[in-house]
N, C-alpha and C positions, 0 to 999 in steps of 0.2 A: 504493500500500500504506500507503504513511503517513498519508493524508487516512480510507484505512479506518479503521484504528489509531484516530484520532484523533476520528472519527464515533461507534466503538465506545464509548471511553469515556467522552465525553463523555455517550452515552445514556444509560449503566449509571449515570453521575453523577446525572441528571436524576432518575429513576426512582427510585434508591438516594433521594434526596432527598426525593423525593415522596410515598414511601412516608415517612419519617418525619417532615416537617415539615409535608407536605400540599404547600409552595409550593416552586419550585427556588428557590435562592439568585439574588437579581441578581451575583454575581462568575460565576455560570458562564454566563451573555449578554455578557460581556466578550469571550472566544473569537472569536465572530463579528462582535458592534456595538461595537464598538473605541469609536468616538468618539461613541454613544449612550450606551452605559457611562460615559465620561468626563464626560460632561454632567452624567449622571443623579445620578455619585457626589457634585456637588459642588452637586445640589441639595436645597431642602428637604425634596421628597421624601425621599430617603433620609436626613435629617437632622431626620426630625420625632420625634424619642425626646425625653423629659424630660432625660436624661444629655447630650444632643448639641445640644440646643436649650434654650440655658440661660433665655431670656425661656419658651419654655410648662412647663421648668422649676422654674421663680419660682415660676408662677400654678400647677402641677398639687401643689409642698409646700403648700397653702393648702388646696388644695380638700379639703373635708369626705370624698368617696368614697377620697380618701387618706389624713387622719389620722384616721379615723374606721371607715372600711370596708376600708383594705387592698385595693383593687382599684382597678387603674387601667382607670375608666371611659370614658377616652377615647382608647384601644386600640381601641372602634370603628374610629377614623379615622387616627389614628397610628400603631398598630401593626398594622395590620389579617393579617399573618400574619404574625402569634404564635399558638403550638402551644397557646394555652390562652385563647384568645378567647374561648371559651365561657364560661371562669367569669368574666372579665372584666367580661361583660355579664350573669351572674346574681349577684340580690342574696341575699347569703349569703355568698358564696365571697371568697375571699380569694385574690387573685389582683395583687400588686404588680407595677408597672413593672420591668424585670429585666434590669440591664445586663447578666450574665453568660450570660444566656438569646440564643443566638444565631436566634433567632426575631425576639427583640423588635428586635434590632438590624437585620434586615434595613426596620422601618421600613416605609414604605410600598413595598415591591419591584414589580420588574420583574411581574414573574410575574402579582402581585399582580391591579394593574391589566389586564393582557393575559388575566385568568382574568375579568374581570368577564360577563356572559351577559346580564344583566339589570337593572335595577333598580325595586326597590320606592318605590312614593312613599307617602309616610306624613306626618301631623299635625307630629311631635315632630323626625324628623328621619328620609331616604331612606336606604333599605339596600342595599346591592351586592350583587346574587345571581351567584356562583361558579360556574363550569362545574365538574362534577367529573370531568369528563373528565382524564385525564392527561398533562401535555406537549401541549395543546391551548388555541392561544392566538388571540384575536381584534385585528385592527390595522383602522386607517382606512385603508387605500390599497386606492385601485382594480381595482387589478391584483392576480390573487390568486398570492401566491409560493410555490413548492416550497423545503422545505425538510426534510432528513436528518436534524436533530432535534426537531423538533416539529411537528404539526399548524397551520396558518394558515387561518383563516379571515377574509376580506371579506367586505362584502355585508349577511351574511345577521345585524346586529347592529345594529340598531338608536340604540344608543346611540355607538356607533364610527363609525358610516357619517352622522349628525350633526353628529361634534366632541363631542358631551355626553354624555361618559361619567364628567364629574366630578361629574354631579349628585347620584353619591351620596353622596358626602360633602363638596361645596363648597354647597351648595342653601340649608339652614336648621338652624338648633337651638336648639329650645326650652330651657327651662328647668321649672324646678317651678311658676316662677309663669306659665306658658304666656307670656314674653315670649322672643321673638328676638333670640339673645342675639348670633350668631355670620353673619350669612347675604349672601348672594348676591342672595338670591331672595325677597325679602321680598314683591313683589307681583305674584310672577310673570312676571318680567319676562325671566328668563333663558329662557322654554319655548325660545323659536324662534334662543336664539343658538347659537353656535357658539362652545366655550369652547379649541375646539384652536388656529382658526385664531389668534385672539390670541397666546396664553399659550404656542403650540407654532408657532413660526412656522418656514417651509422654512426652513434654510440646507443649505450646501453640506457635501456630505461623503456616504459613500453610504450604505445604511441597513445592509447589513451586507458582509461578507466575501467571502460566497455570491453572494448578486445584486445585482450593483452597480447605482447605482443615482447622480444627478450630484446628488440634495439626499436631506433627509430631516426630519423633524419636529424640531424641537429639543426634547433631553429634561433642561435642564436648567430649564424649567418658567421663564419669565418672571413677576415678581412685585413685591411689596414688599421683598424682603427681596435678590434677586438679579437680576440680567439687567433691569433696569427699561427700562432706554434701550431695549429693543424694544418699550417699549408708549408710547414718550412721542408716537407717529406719531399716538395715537387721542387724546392730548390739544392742542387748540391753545389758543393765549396770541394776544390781538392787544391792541392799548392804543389808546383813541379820546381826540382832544383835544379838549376844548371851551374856551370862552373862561375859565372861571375856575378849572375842575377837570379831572378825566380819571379814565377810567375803563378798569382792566384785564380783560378779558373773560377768562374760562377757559371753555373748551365742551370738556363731556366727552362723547366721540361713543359711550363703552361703552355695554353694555346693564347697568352695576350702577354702584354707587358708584365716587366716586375710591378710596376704601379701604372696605374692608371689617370689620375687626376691632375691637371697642371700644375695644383697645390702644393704637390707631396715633392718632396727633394731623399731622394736615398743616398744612404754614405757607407762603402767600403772601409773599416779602420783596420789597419795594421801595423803590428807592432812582432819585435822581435825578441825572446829572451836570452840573454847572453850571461851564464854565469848570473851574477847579483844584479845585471842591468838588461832594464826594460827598455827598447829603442823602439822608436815612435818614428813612424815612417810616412811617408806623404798620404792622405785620406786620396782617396778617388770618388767624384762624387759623379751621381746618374740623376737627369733632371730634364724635364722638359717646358721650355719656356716657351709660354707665347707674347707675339709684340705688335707693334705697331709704327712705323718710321723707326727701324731699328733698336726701340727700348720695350723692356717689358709691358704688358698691357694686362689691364682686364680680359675675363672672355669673351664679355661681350663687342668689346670694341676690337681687339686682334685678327688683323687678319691674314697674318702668317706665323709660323713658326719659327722662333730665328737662332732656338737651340734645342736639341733633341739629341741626348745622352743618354735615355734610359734605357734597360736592358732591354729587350723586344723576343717577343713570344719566342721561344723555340732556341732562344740562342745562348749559344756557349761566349761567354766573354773574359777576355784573355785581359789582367791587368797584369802587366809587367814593375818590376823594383830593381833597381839596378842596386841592387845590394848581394856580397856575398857570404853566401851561410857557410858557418861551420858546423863544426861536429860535434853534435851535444845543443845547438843551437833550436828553439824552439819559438815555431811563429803563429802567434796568435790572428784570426782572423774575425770579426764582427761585421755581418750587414745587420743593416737597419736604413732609419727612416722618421723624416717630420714630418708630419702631417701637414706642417706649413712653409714651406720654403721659410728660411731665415730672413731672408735681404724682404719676406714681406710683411713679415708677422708685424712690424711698429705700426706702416701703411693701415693696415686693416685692425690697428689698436687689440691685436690680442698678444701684445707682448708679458701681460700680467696672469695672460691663461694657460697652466700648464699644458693641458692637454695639446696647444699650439706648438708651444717649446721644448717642450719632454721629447726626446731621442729615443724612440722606441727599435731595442733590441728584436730583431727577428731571429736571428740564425748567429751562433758564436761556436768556434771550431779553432782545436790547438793540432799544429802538425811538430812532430820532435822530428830533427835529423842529428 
């Protein structure tokens, strides 16, 4: 009787919800996906709001479609249900990012993505087509599950039964100056991958309440910004010795960049240990800038690229040191990465914000010779 009870209102939740927001809330998927929920709340998914994410923050007070048009434009991808997406994306309307709007707060929700049906591929940037179905949601696993409150569908989804169902909005985005400003997918490189098994790797724990289950996708979304250590399997670090120099190899086995975002600046550090001395050797950094009459720029206004160092899908890259080791001698290797380039974090006033400034370790590896 109580699991009825408890079926019932959660439905009438659902529904009551749907009817006015269009999407259910991700707190009422907590009920069942316990530690999917958990994942999910403490990832950037649910944390990509301007208010919540103080670096897209920074860069969305700048952006011209906010001091200028009162609409937040990229609520495409960020808020994507908010109860007023529509005017977001027409020019006219005025339609502000809106912490008090518990739409916008839900951020990229559960729902959200389990509503996705289809998607558009397009020039400028790929659109996610929505089932309008209601309480009718599509998952990657095999097995097709019963479920008391909402419809499941496998199989028959194309983009789920892949892994790539981020492409619509992890793919590409242009700008005014038709350069690519933000992407994945610059030359197509992503068609045939698979963006789940990375970024949403098994672990343990079962996927809901209902039908257990001994792993399930992790939904706290693997990235730059969180959970890194489960992607550092896809990069390896080796170091070869030659007689006067040596060379640290990184082979990135992804199908995209080491990073992706204009934003982020990654740093190679190396260091040598010598008996009681540690020797500090030139950093190599990987970074992709864009500009505009040859000085850095915004995205929005950039309309070329006027540096591109980062490591690129698939490739092995060779950093050389003209230093020569000895025997007994021990070289330490660290990548990592800021989430904000340095030379801009004052610019965009987040020089007080860790999270901007902090040097986040990926991958640290000691080779002895």
């Amino acid at each position: 009787m109580k699991i009825l009870s408890l079926i019932f209102l959660f439905t009438l939740s659902l529904v009551a919800n749907d009817a006015v927001h269009e999407f259910a809330k991700s707190e009422e998927c907590q009920a069942c996906h316990t530690q999917i929920y958990s994942e999910y709340y403490g990832s950037m998914h649910a944390n990509a709001t301007p208010d919540k994410d103080v670096i897209h923050g920074a860069v969305w007070a700048k952006h011209p479609a906010n001091t200028k048009a009162n609409r937040y434009l990229c609520g495409k991808c960020h808020t994507p249900a908010a109860n007023n997406l529509d005017k977001m994306l027409t020019k006219g309307e005025k339609a502000p990012a809106d912490v008090n709007n518990e739409t916008h707060q839900e951020a990229i929700s559960c729902a959200y993505c389990h509503r996705i049906k289809s998607i558009e591929l397009h020039a400028d940037s790929n659109t996610n087509i929505i089932d309008k179905t209601p309480n009718k949601y599509y998952a990657t696993r095999k097995r097709g599950l019963d479920s008391p409150f909402h419809k499941i569908e496998t199989e028959s989804n194309e983009h789920m039964r892949n892994g790539n169902v981020c492409i619509g909005c992890h793919s590409h985005r242009m700008n005014k100056n038709n350069l690519n400003v933000c992407s994945t997918n610059i030359a197509n490189e992503m068609d045939g991958a698979n963006c789940v098994s990375c970024h949403m790797p098994k672990v343990k724990g079962s996927t809901s309440s209902i039908n257990e289950s001994k792993a399930h996708s992790f939904h706290g979304f693997a990235g730059s910004h969180f959970n890194s250590e489960m992607l550092t399997q896809y990069v390896d670090i080796s170091v070869l010795r030659n007689i006067d120099n040596f060379i640290v190899n990184i082979d990135n086995k992804t199908s995209h960049a080491l990073l992706l975002h204009p934003m982020r600046l990654a740093v190679l550090r190396i260091s040598v240990k010598r008996d009681s001395e540690t020797i500090e050797l030139e950093k190599e950094i990987f970074v992709r800038v864009l500009g505009k009459d040859a000085k850095p720029a915004m995205p929005w206004v950039a309309d070329t690229t006027i540096k591109d160092t980062m490591i690129k899908a698939n490739e092995k890259r060779a950093v050389k040191r003209e230093f020569k080791l000895l025997k007994g001698d021990r070289v330490d290797v660290v990548l990592g990465w800021f989430l904000v380039n340095p030379k801009a974090v004052k610019k965009l006033g987040l020089d007080k914000e860790e999270v901007a400034t902090k040097f986040n370790v990926f991958k640290k590896q000691s080779f002895n010779f």
